[in-house]
C-alpha positions as CSV (number, residue, x, y, z in Angstrom):
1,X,0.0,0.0,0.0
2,X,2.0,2.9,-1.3
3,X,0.4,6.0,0.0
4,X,1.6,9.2,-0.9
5,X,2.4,12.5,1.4
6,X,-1.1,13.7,0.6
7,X,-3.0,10.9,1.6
8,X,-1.0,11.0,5.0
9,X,-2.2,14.0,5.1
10,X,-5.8,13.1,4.7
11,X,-5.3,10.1,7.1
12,X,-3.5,12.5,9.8
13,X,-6.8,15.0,9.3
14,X,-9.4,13.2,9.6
15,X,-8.2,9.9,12.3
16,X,-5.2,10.7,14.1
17,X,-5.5,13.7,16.1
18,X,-9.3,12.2,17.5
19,X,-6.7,8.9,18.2
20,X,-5.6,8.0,21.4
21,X,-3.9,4.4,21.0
22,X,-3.7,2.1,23.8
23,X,0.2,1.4,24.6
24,X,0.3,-2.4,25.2
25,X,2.9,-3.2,28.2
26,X,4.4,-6.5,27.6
27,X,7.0,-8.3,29.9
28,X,10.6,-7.1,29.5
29,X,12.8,-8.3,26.7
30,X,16.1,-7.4,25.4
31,X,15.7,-4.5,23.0
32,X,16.2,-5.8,19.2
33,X,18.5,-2.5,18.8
34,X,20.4,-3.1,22.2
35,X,24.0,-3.7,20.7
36,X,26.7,-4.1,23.1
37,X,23.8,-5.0,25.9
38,X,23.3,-8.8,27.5
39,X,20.8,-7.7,29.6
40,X,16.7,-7.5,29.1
41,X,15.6,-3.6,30.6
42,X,14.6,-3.1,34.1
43,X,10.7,-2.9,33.8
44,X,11.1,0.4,35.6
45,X,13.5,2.0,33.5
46,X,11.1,0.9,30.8
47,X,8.6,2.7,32.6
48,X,10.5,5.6,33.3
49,X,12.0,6.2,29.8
50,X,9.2,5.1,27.3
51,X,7.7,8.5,24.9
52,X,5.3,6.4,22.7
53,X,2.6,7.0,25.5
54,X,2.6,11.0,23.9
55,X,4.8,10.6,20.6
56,X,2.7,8.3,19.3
57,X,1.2,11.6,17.5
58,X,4.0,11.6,15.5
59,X,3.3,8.6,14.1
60,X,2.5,10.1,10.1
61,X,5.1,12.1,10.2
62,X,7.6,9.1,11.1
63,X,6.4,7.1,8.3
64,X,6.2,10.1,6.1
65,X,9.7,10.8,6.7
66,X,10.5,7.1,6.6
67,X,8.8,6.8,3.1
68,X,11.4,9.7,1.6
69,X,14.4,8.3,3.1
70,X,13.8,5.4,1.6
71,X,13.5,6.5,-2.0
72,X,16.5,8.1,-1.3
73,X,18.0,4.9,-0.1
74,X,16.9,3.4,-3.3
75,X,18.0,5.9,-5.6
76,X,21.7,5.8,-4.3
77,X,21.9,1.8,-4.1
78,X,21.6,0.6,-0.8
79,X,17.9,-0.5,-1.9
80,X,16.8,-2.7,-4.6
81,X,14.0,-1.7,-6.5
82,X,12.1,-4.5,-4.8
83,X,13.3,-3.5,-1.8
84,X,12.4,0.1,-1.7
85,X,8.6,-1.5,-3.1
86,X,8.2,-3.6,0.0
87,X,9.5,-0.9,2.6
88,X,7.2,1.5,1.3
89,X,4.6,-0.8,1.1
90,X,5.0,-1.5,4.5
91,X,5.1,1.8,6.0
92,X,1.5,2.7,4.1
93,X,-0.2,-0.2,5.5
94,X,1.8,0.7,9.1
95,X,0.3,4.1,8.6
96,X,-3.2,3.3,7.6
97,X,-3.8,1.2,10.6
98,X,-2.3,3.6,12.4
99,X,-4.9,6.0,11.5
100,X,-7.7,4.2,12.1
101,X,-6.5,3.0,15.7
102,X,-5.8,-0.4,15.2
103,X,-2.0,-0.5,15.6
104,X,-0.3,-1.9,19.0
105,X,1.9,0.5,20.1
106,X,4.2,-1.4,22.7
107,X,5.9,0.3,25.3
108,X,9.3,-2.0,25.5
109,X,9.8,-0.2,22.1
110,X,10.2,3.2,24.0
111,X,9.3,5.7,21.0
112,X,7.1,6.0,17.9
113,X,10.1,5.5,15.4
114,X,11.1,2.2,17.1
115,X,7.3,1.1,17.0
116,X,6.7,1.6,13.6
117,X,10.2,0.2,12.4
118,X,10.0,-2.9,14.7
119,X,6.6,-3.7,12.8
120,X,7.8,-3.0,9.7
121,X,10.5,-5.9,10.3
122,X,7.9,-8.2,11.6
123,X,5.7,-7.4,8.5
124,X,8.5,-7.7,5.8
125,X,11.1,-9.4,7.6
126,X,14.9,-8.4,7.5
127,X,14.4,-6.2,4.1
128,X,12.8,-3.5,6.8
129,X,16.2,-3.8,8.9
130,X,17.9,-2.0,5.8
131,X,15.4,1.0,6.5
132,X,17.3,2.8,9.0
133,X,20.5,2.8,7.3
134,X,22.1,6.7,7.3
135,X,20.0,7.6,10.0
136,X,19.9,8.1,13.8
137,X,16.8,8.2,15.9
138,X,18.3,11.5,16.5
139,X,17.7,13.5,13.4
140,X,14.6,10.9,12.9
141,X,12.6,13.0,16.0
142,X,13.4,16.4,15.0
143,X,12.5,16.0,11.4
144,X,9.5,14.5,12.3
145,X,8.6,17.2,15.2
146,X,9.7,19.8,12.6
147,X,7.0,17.9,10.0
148,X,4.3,18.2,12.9
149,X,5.1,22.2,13.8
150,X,4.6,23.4,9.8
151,X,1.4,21.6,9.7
152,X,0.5,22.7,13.1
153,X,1.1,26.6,12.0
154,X,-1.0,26.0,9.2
155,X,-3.5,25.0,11.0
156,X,-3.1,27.7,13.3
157,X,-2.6,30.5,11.0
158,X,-5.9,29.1,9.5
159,X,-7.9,29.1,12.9
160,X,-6.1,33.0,13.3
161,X,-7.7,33.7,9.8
162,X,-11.4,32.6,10.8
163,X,-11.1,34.7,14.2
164,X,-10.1,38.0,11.7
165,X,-13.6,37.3,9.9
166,X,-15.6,37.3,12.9
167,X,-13.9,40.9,14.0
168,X,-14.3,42.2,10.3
169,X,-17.5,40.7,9.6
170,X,-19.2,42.7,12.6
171,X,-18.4,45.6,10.4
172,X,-21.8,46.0,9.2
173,X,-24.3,45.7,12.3
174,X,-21.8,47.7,14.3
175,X,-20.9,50.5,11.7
176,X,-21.8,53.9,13.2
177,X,-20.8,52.5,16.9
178,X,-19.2,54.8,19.1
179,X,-17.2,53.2,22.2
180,X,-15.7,54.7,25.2
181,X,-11.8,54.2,24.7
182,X,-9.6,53.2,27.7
183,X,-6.5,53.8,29.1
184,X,-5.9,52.4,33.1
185,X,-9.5,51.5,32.7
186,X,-10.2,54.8,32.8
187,X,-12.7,56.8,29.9
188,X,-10.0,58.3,28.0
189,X,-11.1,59.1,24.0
190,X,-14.0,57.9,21.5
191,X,-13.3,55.4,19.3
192,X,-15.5,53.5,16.6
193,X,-16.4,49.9,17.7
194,X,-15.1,48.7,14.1
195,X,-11.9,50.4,15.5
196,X,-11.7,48.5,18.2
197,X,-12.2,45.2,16.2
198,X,-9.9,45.7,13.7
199,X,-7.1,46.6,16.2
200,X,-7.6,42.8,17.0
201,X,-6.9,41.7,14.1
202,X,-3.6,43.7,13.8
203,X,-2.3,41.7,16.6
204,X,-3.9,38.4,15.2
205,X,-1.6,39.6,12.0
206,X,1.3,39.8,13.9
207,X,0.8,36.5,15.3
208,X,0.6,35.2,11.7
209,X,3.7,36.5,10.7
210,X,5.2,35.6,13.4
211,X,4.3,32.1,12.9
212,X,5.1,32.6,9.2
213,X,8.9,33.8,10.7
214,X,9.0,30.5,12.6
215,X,7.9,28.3,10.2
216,X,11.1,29.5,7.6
217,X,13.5,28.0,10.3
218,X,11.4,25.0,11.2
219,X,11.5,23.8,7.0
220,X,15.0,23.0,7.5
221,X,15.6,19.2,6.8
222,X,18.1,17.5,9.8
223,X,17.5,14.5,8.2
224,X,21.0,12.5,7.0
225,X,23.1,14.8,9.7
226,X,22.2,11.0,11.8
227,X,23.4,10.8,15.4
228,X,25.9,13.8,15.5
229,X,28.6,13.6,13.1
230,X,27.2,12.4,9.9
231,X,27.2,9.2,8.3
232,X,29.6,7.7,5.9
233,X,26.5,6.1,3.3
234,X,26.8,8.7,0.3
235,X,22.8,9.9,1.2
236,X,21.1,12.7,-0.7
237,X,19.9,15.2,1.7
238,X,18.8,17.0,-0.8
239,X,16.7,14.3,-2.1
240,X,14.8,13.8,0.7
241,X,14.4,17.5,1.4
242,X,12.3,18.1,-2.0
243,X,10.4,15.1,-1.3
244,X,9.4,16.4,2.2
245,X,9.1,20.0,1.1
246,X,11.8,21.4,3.3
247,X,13.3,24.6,2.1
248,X,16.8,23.8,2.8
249,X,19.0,21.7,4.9
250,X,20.9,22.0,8.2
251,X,24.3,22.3,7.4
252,X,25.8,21.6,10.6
253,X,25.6,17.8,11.9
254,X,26.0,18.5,15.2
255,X,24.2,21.4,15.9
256,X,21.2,19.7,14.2
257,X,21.0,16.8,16.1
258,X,20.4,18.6,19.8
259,X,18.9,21.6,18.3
260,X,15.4,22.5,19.7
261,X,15.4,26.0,19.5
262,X,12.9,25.8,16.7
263,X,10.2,24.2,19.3
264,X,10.8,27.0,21.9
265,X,10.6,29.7,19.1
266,X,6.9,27.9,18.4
267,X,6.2,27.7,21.8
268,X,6.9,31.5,21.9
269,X,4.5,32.3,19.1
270,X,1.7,30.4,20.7
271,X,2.5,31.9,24.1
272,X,2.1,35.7,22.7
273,X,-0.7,34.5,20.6
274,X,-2.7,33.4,24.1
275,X,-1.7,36.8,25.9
276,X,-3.6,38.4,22.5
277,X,-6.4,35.9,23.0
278,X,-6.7,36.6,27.2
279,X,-6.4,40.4,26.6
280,X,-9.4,39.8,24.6
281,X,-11.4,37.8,27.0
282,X,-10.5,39.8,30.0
283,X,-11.9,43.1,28.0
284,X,-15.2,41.1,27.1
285,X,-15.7,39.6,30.4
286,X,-15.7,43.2,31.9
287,X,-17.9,44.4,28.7
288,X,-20.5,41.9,29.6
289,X,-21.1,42.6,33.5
290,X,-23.8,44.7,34.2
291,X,-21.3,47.0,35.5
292,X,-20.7,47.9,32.3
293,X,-23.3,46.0,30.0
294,X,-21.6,46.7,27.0
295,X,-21.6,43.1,25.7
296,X,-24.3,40.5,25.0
297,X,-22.7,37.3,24.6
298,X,-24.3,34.2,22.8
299,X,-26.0,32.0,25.2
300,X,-24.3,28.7,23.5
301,X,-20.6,29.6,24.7
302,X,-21.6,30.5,28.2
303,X,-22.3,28.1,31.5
304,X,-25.1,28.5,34.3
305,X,-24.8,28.4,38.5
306,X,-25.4,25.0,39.8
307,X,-27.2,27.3,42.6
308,X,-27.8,30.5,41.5
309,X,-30.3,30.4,38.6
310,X,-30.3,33.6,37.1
311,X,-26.1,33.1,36.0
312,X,-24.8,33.6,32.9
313,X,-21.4,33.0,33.2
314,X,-18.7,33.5,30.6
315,X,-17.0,30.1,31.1
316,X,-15.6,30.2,27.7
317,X,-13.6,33.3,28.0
318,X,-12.7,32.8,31.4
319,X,-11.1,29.5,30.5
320,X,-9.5,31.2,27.5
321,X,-8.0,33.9,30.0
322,X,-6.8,30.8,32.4
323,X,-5.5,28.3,29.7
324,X,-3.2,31.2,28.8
325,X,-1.4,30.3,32.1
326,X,-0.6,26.5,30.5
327,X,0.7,27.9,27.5
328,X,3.1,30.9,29.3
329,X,3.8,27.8,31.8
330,X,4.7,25.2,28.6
331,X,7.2,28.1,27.3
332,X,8.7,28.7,30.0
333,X,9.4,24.4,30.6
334,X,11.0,24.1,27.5
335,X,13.4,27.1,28.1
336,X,14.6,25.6,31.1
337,X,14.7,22.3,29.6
338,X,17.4,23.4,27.6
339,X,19.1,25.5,29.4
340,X,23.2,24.3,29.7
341,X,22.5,21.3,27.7
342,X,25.6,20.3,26.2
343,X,25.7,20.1,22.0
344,X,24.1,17.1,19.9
345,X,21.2,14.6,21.6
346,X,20.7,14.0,25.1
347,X,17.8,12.2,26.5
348,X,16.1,15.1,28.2
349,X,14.8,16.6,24.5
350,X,12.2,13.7,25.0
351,X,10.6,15.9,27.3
352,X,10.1,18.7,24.8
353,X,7.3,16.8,23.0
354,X,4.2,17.1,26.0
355,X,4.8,20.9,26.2
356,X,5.0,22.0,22.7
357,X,1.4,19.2,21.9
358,X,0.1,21.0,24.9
359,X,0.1,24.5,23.8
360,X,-0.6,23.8,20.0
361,X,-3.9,22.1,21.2
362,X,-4.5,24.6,23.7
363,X,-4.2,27.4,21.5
364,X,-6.0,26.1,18.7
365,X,-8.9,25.0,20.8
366,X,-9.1,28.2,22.0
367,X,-9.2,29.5,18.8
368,X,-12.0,27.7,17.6
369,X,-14.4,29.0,20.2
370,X,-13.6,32.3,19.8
371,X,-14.5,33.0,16.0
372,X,-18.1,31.9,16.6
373,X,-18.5,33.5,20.0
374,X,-17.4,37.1,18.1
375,X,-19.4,36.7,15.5
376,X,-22.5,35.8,17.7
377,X,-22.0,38.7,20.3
378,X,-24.0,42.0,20.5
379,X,-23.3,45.3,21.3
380,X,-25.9,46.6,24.1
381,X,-26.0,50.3,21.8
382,X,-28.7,51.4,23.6
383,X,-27.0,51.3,26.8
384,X,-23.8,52.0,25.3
385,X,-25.0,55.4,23.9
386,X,-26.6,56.8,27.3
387,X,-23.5,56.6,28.7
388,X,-20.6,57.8,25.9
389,X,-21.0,61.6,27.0
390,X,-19.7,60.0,30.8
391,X,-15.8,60.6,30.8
392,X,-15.3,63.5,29.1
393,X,-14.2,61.8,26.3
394,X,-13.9,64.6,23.9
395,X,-11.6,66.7,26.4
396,X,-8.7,66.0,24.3
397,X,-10.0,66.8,21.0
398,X,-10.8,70.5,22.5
399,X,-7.1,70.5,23.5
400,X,-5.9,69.6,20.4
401,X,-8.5,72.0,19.0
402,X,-6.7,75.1,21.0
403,X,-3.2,73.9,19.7
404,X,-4.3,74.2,16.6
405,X,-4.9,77.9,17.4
406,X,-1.4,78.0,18.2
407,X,-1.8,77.5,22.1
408,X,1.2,75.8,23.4
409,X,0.0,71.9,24.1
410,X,1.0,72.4,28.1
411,X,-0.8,75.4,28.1
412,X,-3.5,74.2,26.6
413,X,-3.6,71.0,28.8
414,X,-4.1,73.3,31.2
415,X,-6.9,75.3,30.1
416,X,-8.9,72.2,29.1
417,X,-8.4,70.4,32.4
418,X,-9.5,73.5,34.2
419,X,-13.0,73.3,31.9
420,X,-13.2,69.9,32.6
421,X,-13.4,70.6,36.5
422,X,-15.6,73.1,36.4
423,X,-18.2,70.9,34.3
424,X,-17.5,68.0,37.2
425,X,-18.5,70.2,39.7
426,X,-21.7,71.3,38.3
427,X,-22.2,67.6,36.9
428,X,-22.8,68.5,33.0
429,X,-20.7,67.2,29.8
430,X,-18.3,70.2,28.1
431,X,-20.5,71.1,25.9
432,X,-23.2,71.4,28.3
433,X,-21.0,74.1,30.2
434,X,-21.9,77.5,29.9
435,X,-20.5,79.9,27.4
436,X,-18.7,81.7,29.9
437,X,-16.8,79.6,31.2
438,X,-14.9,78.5,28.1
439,X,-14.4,82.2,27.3
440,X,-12.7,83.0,30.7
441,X,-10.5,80.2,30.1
442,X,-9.2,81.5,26.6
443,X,-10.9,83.9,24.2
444,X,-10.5,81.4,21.1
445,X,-13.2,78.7,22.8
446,X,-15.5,81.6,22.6
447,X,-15.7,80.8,18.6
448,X,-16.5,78.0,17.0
449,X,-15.0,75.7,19.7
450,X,-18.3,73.8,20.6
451,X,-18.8,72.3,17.3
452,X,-16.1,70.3,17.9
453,X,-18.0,69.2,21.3
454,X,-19.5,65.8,22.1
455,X,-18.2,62.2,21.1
456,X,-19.5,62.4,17.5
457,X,-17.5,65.6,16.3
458,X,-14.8,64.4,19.0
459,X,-14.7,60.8,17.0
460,X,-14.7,62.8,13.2
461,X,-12.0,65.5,14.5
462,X,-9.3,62.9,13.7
463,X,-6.9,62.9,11.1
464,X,-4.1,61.0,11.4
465,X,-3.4,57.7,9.6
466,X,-4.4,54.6,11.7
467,X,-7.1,56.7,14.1
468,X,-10.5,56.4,14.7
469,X,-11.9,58.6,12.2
470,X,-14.2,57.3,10.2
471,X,-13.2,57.3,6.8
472,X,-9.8,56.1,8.0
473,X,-11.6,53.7,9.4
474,X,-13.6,52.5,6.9
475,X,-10.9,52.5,4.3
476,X,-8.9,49.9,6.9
477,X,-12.1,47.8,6.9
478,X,-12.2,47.6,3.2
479,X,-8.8,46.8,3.1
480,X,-9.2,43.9,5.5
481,X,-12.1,42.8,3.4
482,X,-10.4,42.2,0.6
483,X,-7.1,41.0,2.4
484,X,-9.3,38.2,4.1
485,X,-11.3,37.2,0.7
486,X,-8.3,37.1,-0.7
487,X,-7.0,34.8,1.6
C-alpha cells in the first residue's frame, strides 16, 4: 500500500489527532536494537524512559519521513528496487492502521520510530532492517517534530484567519458605533467599535507573521546529519528534502541533532498569541457585567450556576483567559529544559514533546471557540449610547483644537483640564457648560469651539493615519475585506 504525502495528510486529518492508542505493556525483553547489551531492561527503567505514550502523534510524520528516506536509499543503491517497493509498502499499511487505531503501540519499544520500524520488520522481515541505514533516531525525531510544527502553523494560521472574519465581519451591524476608549480603565477618547475590532486583528496579523517567521527555520531538513557527526553512506539530503518539502537543509551535523530551538521559538508564538487571546477575554468579560453592560454574549458559549439560577457565566472566555497560564507555563518548561545542555542529543529533548502538543492544542482550541463566540455577540448600543458623554471623552479633541490655534499643548492642557473641572463640579458634559466659562479660560473657545464638542464631532475630528476617524476607518475595513477574501 504505497500512499503518498497527501494521503498522509488526509489520514493524519481526519483519524489521528481524535486517536488516542492504547500502549500495550508486555513483559521485559532485550531491545532488538540493544547492541553491546546482555541484559533485558529493568521494567522500571522501561517505565520511566518510554515516549510512545505521547509521541505516538508523531506517528505520520515518522512514516512520512520514513517513506522519503527510503527512495532516497533506493535511488543511491543501498535499496533494490524491490526492496524500496516492499518498505514502502510496509510503511503505508503501518500508517493506515495507524490511522484508524488499530495498531499496537508497545511500550518495551520506548518511542514512535522504534514502533513503527519494529513492525515494519515483523511485516516484511529483514528487508525492513535496511530502512534505517544513514539515519539516527536523532535527526529521525526532530524532522518528524519539525513535519508536525509546519502543519501545526497552518493550522493555526488558518484558525487565526477565521477569528479575523468574525472581528471584520461585525463591520456592518456595528458600523456607526461609538465606544468609550480606555487607558488604566479609565474613559479616556471615542473610538469606533469597528476600530476597536480591527485593532484585533492587527495583533492576530502579527501572530501570523510571526508564525510565518517561525515556520522559515522550522523547513529545514536534519535528516541524513544522523546521530551527531554524519554518516559515511553517500545519502542525498537533498533528495529527501524536495520530497518532504523542506526549504533547505541544516548544514551543521551536530548542531542539528540537539537543536530545539525551533520548538521553543513555536512555543513563543503560541504563548504571545494566548496573551492576545486573554487580553481579549478579559476586555469582554468586563464588557459583559452589568457593571458595564456593553456586551451580549451568545448563550451557547456561556455556562449556568449550579445554585444560583439567574447566572450567565462566561466560562468560555474565562477559561481562554486561564489556559493562557498552561501555554506561558509550557514556554517557559522548554526554556529551562534546555538550558546548559551540552551540543548534539541527550535524553532530556524527549521531554520537549508534551509541552510544545500542549500548547498547539490549547491554543488552537481556543481558537475555535472564539471566532463563533465574536461573530454571535451584541453590542448593548442602547445602553452603550446613554453613557458615551460620561468621561469627558472629547476633552482632548478640544485641546488639540486650541493647539491648533497656536496655544502651546501644556498650556492648553491646562486650560482644558480647568474646563473639565468646572463641568465635574456642576455635573454636565463640556459642551453642556456655559458659554462663559470656556471664554474666561481663553478667548478662542468663545468661537467656533463647541462644534467640535460631544463624542460624535470628537470621533470625526481625527486625522491622522491609523485613528478612529471614520473614513480612515472605513478605508482599513475595506482593506481587510479584501485582504481576508483574498486569503
Amino acid at each position: 500500500m504505497d500512499l503518498s504525502l497527501d494521503s498522509f495528510y488526509e489520514l493524519h486529518n481526519l483519524n489521528l489527532e481524535a486517536t488516542v492508542a492504547t500502549v500495550t505493556q508486555t513483559p521485559n525483553v532485550k531491545k532488538p536494537w540493544g547492541g553491546v547489551f546482555r541484559e533485558a531492561t529493568d521494567p522500571r527503567v522501561e517505565k520511566f524512559t518510554e515516549s510512545i505514550s505521547f509521541d505516538q502523534r508523531l506517528a505520520i510524520y515518522d512514516i512520512q519521513g520514513s517513506q522519503a528516506h527510503t527512495q532516497m536509499l533506493a535511488t543511491i543503491g543501498i535499496l533494490t528496487g524491490e526492496e524500496r517497493d516492499q518498505i514502502t509498502t510496509g510503511l503505508g499499511e503501518i500508517g493506515a492502521e495507524i490511522a484508524s487505531g488499530q495498531f499496537d503501540f508497545r511500550q518495551e519499544f520506548e518511542d514512535v520510530h522504534m514502533n513503527i520500524e519494529q513492525a515494519l520488520i515483523a511485516r516484511i522481515g529483514d528487508v525492513g532492517r535496511k530502512l534505517h541505514t544513514g539515519r539516527s533516531r536523532n535527526d529521525q525525531v526532530s524532522t518528524d517534530l519539525r513535519l508536525w510544527i509546519r502543519d501545526e502553523i497552518d493550522r493555526i494560521i488558518a484558525l487565526i484567519k477565521d477569528l479575523q472574519r468574525a472581528f471584520v465581519g461585525r463591520g456592518k451591524q456595528d458600523q456607526g458605533v461609538i465606544l468609550p476608549g480606555y487607558t488604566h480603565l479609565q474613559r479616556a477618547q471615542p473610538v469606533l467599535a469597528i476600530h476597536y475590532w480591527l485593532a484585533y486583528c492587527e495583533k492576530l496579523q502579527r501572530d501570523q507573521g510571526r508564525l510565518l517567521d517561525c515556520r522559515r527555520r522550522v523547513n529545514q531538513l536534519p535528516l541524513g546529519t544522523a546521530a551527531l557527526a554524519g554518516t559515511t553512506i553517500a545519502v542525498d539530503r537533498q533528495m529527501v528534502a524536495d520530497l518532504l518539502g523542506f526549504d533547505g537543509l541544516l548544514a551543521n551535523s551536530l548542531d542539528s541533532s540537539g537543536a530545539r530551538d525551533f520548538v521553543i521559538e513555536f512555543a513563543s508564538c503560541l504563548a504571545l498569541i494566548a496573551e492576545h487571546l486573554s487580553g481579549l477575554a478579559e476586555e469582554w468579560i468586563l464588557w459583559s457585567t452589568s457593571e458595564f453592560d456593553f456586551l451580549k454574549l451568545p448563550q451557547a458559549f456561556c455556562t449556568g450556576s449550579s445554585i444560583m439560577p439567574q447566572k450567565i457565566n462566561p466560562d468560555v472566555l474565562e477559561l481562554v483567559r486561564g489556559k493562557t497560564g498552561r501555554v506561558v507555563g509550557n514556554l517557559t518548561s522548554l526554556l529551562v529544559l534546555v538550558k546548559g545542555l551540552p551540543l548534539a542529543y541527550n535524553r532530556d529533548l524527549q521531554e520537549d514533546k508534551s509541552p510544545v502538543f500542549d500548547s498547539a492544542d490549547t491554543v488552537a482550541a481556543c481558537l475555535e471557540l472564539l471566532a463563533p463566540l465574536v461573530a454571535d455577540a451584541e453590542l448593548n448600543r442602547a445602553v452603550i449610547a446613554n453613557r458615551l458623554e460620561d468621561g469627558y471623552l472629547d476633552a482632548t479633541t478640544l485641546m488639540e483644537y486650541l493647539i491648533s490655534q497656536g496655544v502651546p499643548q501644556r498650556t492648553a492642557h491646562e486650560i482644558i483640564g480647568q474646563l473639565v473641572a468646572s463641568a465635574l463640579d456642576l455635573g454636565v458634559p463640556l459642551r453642556q457648560l456655559p458659554i462663559e466659562h470656556f471664554t474666561a479660560a481663553h478667548p478662542t473657545l468663545s468661537g467656533s469651539a463647541h462644534e467640535i464638542l460631544g463624542v460624535q464631532a470628537a470621533v470625526d475630528a481625527f486625522r491622522s493615519y491609523g485613528s478612529t476617524n471614520p473614513a480612515e476607518v472605513e478605508k482599513q475595513w475595506n482593506q481587510w475585506q479584501k485582504k481576508l477574501s483574498e486569503d
